[in-house]
C-alpha positions as CSV (number, residue, x, y, z in Angstrom):
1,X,76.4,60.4,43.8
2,X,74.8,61.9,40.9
3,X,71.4,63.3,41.1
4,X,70.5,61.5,38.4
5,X,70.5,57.9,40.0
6,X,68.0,56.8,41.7
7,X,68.0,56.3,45.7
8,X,69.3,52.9,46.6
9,X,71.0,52.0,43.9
10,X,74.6,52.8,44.5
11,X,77.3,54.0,42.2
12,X,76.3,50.6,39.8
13,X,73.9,52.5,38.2
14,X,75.3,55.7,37.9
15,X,74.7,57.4,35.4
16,X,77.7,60.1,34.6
17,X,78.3,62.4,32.0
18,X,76.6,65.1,29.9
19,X,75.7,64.1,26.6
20,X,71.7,62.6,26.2
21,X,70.1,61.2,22.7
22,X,69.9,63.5,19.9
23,X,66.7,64.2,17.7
24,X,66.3,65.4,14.3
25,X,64.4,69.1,14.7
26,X,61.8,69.4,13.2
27,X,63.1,72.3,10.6
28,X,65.0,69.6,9.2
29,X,62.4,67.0,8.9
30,X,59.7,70.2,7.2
31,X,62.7,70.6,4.5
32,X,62.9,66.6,3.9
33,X,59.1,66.9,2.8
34,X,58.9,70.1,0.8
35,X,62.4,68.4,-1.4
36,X,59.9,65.3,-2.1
37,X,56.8,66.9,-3.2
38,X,59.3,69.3,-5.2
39,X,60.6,66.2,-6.9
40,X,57.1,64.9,-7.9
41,X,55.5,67.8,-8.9
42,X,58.8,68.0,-11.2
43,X,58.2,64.5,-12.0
44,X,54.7,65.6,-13.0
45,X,55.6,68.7,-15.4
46,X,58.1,66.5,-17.2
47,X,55.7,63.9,-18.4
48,X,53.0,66.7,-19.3
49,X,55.4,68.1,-21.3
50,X,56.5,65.0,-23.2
51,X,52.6,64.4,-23.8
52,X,52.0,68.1,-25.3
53,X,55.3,67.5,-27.8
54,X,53.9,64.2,-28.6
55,X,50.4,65.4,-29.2
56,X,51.8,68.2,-31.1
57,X,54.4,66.1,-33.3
58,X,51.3,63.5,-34.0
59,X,48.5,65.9,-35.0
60,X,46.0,65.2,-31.9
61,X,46.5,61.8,-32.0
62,X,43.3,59.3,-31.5
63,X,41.2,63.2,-31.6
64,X,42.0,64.0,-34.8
65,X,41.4,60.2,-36.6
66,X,38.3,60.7,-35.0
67,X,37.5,63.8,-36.2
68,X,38.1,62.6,-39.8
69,X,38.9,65.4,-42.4
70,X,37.6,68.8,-42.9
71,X,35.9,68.2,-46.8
72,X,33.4,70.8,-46.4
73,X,33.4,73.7,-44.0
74,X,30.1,75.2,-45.3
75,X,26.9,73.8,-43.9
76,X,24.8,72.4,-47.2
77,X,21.0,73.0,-47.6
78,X,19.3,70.3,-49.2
79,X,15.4,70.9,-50.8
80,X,12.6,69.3,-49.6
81,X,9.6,68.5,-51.7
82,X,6.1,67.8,-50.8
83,X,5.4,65.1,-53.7
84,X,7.3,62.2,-55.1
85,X,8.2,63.2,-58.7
86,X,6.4,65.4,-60.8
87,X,2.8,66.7,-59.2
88,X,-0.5,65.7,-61.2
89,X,-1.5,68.6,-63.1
90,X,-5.3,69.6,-61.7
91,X,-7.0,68.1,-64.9
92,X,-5.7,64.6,-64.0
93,X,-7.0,64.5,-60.4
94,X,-10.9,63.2,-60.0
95,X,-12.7,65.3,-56.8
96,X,-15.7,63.9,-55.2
97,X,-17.1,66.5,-52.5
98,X,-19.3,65.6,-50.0
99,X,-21.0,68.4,-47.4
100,X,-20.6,66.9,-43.5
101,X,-22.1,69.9,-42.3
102,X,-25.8,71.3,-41.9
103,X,-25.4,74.1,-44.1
104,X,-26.9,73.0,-47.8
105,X,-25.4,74.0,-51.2
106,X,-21.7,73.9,-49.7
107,X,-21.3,70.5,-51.9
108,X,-22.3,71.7,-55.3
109,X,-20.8,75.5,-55.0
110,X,-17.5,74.3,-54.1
111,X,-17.5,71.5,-56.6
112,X,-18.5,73.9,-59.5
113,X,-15.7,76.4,-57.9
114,X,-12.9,73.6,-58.2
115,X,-14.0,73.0,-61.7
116,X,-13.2,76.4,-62.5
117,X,-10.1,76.3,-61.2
118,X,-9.5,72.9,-63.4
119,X,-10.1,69.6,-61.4
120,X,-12.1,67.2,-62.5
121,X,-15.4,66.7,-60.4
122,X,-16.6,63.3,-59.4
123,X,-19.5,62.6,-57.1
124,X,-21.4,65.5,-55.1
125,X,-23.6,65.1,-52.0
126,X,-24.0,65.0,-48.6
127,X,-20.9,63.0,-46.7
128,X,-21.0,59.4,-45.6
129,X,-22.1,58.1,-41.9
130,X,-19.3,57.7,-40.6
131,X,-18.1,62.0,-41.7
132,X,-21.6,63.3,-41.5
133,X,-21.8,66.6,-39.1
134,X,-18.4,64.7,-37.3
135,X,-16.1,66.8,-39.0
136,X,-15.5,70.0,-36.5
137,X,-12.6,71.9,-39.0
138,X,-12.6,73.2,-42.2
139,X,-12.1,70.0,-44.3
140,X,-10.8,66.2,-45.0
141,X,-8.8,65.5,-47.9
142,X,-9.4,61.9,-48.2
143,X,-7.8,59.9,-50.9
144,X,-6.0,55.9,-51.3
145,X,-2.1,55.8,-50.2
146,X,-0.6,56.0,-53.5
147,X,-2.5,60.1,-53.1
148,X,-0.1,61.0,-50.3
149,X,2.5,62.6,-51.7
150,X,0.8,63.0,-55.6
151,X,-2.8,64.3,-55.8
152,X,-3.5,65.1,-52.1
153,X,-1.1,67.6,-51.7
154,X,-2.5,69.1,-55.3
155,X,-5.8,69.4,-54.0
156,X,-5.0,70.5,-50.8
157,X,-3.4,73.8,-52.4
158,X,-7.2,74.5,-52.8
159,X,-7.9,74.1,-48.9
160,X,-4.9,74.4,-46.8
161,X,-6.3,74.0,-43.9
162,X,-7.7,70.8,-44.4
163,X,-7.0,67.8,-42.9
164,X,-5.0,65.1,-45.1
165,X,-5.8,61.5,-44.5
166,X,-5.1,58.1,-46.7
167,X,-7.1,54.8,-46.5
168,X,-4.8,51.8,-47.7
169,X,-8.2,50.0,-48.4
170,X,-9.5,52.6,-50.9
171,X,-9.2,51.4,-54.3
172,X,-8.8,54.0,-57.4
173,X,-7.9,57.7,-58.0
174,X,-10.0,59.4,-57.2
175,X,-10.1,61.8,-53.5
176,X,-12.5,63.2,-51.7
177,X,-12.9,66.7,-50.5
178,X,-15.7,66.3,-47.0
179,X,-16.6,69.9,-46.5
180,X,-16.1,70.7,-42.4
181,X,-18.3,72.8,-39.8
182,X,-15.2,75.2,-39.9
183,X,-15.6,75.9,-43.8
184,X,-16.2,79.4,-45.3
185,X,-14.7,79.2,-48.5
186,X,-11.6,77.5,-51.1
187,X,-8.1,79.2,-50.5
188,X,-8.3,82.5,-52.6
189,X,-7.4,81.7,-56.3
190,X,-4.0,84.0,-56.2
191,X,-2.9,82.0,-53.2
192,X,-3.8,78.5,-54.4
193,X,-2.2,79.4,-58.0
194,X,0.9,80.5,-56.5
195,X,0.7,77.3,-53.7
196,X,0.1,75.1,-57.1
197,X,2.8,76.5,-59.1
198,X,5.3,76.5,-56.6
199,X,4.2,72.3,-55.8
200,X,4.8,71.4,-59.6
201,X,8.1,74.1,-59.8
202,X,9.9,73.6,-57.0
203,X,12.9,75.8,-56.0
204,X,15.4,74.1,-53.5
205,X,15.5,76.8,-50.7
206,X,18.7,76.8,-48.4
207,X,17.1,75.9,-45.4
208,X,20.8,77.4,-43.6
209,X,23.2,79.9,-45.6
210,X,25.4,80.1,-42.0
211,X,29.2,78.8,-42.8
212,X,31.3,77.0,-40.5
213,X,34.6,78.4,-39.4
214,X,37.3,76.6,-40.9
């Protein structure tokens, strides 16, 4: 009897021989999986490839429609003005100037100073309620909205640091010029001649002279 059959069972269930159930070793099985990633990742290169060629052969494709053409590889400056049109000489813009602050005299010597310098003086006084000793900087250039870009920025040559302001209610020409706590005095003639001349010539000035690559 073999030692391989159980006690009992007799020579029925014998079981003879030397030869048992093979199985696949593992080394075998490790070699099966490296061939089929192998065969993907070649799989993988193939189609890359065929996109590069394509993309090559097609000029970038949906990239370069979207791009659109190259017309200008230098960056354009375009000028900026500070009025609409030509600027109202100083003789065609009517001043009123009005003193919001305690100090007196500041009214009448800077209206007889802008008449010097050629603007045409309207009323002088003290401000209205509603500015009177409420004005904390150096000025309000008040005018109607048709004086925002024409006869404000004229007039505000003469104070710089003045505050610009419109009222679409205001009827006429003429603006007014409400002298602040923070005045001293106009903008030094030199630098309000050279402000006004540069407002009525204007230069364009490249705001970028920096080129693009091409």
């Amino acid at each position: 009897m073999s030692m391989l059959t159980p006690p009992g069972m007799g020579g029925k269930y014998r079981i003879t021989g030397d030869k048992h159930p093979r199985m696949r070793s593992r080394r075998r099985r490790g070699r099966l999986v490296l061939a089929l990633v192998a065969s993907v990742a070649a799989l993988g290169l193939v189609g890359w490839g065929t996109l590069q060629l394509i993309d090559v052969f097609t000029g970038g494709g949906e990239k370069a429609s979207a791009a659109g053409p190259k017309a200008d590889c230098a960056s354009k400056a375009s000028p900026s003005a500070s009025v609409k049109g030509a600027a109202p000489k100083p003789g065609g813009i009517t001043v009123n100037v009005y003193n919001a602050t305690t100090r007196g005299g500041l009214a009448k010597n800077t209206a007889d100073e802008l008449r010097k310098r050629g603007f045409k003086i309207g009323d002088v006084g003290n401000a209205p309620k509603e500015f009177d000793k409420k004005v904390k900087g150096t000025g309000i250039l008040l005018g109607p909205s048709s004086s925002l870009n024409s006869s404000l920025p004229v007039l505000a040559t003469q104070l710089s640091t003045a505050e610009r302001r419109t009222d679409a209610a205001r009827k006429g020409a003429a603006v007014d010029l409400i002298i602040g706590d923070g005045f001293k005095n106009l903008t030094a003639k030199p630098d309000a001649d050279k402000a006004l001349a540069a407002l009525t010539n204007p230069n364009p000035t490249p705001t970028s002279t920096s080129k693009k690559a091409c």
